[in-house]
Chimera marker file (.cmm) of the C-alpha trace (Angstrom):
<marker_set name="trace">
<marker id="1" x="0.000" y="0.000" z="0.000" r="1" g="1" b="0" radius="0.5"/>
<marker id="2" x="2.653" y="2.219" z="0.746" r="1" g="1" b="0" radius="0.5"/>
<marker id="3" x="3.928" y="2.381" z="-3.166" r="1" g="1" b="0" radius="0.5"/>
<marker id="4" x="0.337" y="3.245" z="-3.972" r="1" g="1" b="0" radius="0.5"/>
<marker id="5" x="-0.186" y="6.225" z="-1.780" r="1" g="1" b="0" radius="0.5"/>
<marker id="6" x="3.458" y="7.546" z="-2.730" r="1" g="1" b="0" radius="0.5"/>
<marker id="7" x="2.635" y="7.185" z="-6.104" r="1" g="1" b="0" radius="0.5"/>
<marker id="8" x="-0.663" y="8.881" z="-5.953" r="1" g="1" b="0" radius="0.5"/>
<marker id="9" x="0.643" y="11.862" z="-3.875" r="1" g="1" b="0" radius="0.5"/>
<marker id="10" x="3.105" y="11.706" z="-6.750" r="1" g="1" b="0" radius="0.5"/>
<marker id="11" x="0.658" y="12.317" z="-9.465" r="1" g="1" b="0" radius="0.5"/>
<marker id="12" x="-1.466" y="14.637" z="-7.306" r="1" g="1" b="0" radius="0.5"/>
<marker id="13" x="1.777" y="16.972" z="-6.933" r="1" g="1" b="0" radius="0.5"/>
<marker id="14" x="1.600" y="15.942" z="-10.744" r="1" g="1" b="0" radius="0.5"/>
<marker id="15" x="-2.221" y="17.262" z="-11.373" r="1" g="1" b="0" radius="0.5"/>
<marker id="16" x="-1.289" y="20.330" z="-9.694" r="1" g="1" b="0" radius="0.5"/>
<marker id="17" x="1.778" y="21.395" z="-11.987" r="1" g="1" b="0" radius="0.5"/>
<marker id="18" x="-0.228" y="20.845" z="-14.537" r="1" g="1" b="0" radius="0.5"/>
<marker id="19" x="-3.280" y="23.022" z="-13.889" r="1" g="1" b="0" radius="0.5"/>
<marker id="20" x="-0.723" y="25.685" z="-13.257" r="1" g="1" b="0" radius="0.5"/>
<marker id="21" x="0.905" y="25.362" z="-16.775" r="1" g="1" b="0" radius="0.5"/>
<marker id="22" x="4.300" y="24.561" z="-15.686" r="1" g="1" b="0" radius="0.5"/>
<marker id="23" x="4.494" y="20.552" z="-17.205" r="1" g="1" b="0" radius="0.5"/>
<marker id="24" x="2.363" y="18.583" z="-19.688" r="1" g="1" b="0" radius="0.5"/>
<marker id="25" x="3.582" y="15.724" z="-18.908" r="1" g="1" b="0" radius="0.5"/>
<marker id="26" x="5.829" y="13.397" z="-16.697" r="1" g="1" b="0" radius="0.5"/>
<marker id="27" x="7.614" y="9.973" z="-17.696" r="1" g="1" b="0" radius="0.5"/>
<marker id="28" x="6.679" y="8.477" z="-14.126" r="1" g="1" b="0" radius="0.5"/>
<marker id="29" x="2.809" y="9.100" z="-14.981" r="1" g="1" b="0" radius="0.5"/>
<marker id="30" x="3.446" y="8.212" z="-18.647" r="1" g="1" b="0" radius="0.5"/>
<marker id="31" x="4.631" y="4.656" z="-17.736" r="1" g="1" b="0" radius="0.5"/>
<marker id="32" x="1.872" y="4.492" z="-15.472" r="1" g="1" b="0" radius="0.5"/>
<marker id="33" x="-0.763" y="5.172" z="-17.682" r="1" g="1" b="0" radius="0.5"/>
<marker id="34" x="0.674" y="2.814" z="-19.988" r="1" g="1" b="0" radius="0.5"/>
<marker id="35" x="0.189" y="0.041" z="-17.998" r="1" g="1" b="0" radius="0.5"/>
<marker id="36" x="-3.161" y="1.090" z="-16.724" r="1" g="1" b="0" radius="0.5"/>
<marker id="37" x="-4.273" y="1.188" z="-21.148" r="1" g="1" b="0" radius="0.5"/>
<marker id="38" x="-2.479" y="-1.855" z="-21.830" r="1" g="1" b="0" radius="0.5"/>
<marker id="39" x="-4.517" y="-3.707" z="-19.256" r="1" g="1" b="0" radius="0.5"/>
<marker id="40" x="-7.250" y="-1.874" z="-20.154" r="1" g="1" b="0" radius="0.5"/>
<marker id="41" x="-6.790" y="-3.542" z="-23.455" r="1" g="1" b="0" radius="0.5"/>
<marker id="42" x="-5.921" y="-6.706" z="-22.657" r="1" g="1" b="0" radius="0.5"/>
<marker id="43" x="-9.874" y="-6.978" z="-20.390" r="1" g="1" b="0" radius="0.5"/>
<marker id="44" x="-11.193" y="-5.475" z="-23.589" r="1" g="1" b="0" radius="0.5"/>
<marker id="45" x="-9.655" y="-8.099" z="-25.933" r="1" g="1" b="0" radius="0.5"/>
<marker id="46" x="-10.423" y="-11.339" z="-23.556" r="1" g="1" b="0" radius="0.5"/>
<marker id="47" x="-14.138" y="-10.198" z="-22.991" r="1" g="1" b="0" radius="0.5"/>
<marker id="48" x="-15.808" y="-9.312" z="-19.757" r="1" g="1" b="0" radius="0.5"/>
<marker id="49" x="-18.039" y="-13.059" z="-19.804" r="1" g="1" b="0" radius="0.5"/>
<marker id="50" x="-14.460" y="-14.679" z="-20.064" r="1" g="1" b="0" radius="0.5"/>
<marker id="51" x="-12.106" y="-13.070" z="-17.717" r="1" g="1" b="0" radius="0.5"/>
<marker id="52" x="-15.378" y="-13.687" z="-14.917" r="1" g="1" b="0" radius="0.5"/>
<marker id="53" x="-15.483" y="-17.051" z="-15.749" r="1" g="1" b="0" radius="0.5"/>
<marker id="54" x="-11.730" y="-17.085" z="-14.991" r="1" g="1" b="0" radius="0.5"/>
<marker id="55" x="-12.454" y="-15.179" z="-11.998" r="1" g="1" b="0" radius="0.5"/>
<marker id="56" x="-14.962" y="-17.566" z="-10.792" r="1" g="1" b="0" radius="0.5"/>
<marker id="57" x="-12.811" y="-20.532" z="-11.591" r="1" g="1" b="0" radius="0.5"/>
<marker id="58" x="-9.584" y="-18.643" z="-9.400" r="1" g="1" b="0" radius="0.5"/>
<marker id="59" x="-11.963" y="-17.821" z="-6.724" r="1" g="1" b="0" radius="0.5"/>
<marker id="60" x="-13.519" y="-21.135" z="-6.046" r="1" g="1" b="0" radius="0.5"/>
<marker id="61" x="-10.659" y="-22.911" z="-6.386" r="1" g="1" b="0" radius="0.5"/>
<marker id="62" x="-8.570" y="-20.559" z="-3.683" r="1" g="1" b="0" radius="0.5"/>
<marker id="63" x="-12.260" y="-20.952" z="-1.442" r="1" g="1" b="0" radius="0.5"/>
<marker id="64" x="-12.098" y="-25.276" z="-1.984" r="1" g="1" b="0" radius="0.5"/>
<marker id="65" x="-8.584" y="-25.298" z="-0.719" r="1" g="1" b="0" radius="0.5"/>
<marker id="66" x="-8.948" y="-22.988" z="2.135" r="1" g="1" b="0" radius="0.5"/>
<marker id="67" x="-11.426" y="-24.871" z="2.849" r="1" g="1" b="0" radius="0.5"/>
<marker id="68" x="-9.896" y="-28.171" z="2.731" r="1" g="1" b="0" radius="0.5"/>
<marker id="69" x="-6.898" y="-27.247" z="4.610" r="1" g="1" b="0" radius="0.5"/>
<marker id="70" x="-8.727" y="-25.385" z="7.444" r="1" g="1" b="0" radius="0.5"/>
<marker id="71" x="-10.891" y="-28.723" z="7.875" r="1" g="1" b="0" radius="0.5"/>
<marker id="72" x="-9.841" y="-30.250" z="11.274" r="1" g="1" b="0" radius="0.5"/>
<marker id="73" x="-8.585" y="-33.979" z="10.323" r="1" g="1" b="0" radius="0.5"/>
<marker id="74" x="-10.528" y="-36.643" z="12.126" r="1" g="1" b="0" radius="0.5"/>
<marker id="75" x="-9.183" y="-39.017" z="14.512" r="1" g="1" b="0" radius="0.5"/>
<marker id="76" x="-7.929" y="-42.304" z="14.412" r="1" g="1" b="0" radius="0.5"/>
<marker id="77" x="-10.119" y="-44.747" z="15.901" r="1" g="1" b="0" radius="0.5"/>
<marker id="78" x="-7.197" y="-47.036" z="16.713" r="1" g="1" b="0" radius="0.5"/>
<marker id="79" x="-5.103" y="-44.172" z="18.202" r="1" g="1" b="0" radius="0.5"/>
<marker id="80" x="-7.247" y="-44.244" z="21.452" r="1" g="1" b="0" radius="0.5"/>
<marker id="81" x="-5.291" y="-43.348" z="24.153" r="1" g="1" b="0" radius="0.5"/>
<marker id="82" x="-7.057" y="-45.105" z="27.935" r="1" g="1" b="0" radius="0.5"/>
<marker id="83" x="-6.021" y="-43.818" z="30.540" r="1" g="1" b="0" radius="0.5"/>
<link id1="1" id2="2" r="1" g="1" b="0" radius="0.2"/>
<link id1="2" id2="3" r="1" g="1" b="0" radius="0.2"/>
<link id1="3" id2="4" r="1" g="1" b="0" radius="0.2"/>
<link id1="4" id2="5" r="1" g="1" b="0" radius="0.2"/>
<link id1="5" id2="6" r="1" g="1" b="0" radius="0.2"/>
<link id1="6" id2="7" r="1" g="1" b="0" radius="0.2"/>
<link id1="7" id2="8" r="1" g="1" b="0" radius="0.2"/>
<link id1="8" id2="9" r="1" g="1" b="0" radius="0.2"/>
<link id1="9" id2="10" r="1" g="1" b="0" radius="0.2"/>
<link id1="10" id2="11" r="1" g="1" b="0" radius="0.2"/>
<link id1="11" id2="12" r="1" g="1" b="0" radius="0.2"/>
<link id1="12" id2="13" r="1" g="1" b="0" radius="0.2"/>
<link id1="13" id2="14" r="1" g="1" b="0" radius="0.2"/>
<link id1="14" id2="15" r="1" g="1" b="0" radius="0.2"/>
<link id1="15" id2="16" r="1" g="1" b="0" radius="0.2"/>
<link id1="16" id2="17" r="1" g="1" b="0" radius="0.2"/>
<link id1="17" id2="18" r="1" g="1" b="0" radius="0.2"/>
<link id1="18" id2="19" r="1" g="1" b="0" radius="0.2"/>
<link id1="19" id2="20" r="1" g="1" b="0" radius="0.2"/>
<link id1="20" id2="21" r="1" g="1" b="0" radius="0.2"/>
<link id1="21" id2="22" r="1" g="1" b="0" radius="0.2"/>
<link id1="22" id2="23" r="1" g="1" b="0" radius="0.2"/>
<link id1="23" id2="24" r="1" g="1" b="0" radius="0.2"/>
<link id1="24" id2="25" r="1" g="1" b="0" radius="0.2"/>
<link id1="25" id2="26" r="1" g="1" b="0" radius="0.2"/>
<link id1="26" id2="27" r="1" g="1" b="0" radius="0.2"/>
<link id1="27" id2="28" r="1" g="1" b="0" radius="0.2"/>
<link id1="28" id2="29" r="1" g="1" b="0" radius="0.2"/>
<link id1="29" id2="30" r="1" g="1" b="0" radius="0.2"/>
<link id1="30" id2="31" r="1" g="1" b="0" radius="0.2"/>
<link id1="31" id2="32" r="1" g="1" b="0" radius="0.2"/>
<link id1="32" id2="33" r="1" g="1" b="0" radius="0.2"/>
<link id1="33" id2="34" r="1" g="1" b="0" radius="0.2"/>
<link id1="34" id2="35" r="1" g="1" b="0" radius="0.2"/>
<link id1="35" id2="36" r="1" g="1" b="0" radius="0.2"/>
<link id1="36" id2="37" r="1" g="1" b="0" radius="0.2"/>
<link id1="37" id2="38" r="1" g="1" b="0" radius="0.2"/>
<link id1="38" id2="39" r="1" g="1" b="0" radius="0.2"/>
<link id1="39" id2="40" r="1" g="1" b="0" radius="0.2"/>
<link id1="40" id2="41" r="1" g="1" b="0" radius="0.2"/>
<link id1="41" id2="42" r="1" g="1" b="0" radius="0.2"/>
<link id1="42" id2="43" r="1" g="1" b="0" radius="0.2"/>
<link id1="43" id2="44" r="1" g="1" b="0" radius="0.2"/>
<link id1="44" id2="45" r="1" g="1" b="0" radius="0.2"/>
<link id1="45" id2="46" r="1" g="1" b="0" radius="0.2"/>
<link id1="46" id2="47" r="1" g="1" b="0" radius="0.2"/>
<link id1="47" id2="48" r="1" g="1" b="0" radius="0.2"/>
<link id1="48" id2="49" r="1" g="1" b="0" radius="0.2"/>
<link id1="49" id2="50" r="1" g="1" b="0" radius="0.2"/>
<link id1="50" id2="51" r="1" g="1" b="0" radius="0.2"/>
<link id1="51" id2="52" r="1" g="1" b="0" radius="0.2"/>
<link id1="52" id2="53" r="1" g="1" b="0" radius="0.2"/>
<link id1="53" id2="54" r="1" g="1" b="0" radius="0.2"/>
<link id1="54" id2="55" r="1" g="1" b="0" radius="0.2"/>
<link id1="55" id2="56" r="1" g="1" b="0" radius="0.2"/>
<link id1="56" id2="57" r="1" g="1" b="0" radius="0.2"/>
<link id1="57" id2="58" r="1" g="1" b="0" radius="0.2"/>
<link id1="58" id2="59" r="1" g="1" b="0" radius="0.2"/>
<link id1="59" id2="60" r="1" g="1" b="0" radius="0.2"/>
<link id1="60" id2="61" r="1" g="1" b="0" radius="0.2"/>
<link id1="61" id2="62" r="1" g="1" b="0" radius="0.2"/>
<link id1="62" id2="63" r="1" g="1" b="0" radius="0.2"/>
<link id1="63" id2="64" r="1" g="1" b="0" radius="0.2"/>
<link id1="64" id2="65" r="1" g="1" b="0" radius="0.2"/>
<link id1="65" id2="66" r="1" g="1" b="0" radius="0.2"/>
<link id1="66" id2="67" r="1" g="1" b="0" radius="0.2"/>
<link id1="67" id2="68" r="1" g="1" b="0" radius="0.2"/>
<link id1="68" id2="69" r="1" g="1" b="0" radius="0.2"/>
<link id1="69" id2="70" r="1" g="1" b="0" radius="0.2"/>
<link id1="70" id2="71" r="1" g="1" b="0" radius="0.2"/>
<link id1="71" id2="72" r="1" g="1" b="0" radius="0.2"/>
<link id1="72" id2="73" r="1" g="1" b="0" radius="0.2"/>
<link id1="73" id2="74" r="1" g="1" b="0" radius="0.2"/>
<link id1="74" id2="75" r="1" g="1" b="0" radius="0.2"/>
<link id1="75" id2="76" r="1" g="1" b="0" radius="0.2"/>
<link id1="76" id2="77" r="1" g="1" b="0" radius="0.2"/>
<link id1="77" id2="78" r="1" g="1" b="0" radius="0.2"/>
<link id1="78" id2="79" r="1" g="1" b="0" radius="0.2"/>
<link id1="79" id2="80" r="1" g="1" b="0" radius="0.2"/>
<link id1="80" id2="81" r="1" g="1" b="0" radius="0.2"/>
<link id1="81" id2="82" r="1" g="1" b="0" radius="0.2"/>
<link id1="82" id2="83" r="1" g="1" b="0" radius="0.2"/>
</marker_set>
């Protein structure tokens, strides 16, 4: 979280020089933005019905093996201790 926030006080100080006229542009928010249209794309070319269907699939699989693991293990019947 801590890259986030510095990066959007980063373009915030960014949005500011730019309403004042002093910069057009920056190559920090450039990259940024480039990333942020090439996924952009990338949802737009694999379809929205897709990628939730690969959601769904991610989600319930991460769910069945919490799940599983979380599941206490039942005892052995033979490993009965008497005291």
């Amino acid at each position: 979280m801590i890259p986030t926030g510095l990066y959007l006080a980063y373009y915030g100080w960014f949005a500011l020089r730019v309403q004042e006229g002093r910069v057009t542009s920056d190559p920090i928010v450039s990259f940024f933005e480039s990333i942020q249209n090439n996924a952009q794309s990338w949802i737009s070319d694999v379809g929205p019905v897709r990628l939730g269907l690969i959601m769904t699939v991610l989600i319930g699989a991460a769910l069945t093996m919490a799940y599983l693991l979380r599941r206490p293990s039942t005892p052995d019947r033979h490993d009965v201790s008497v005291s």
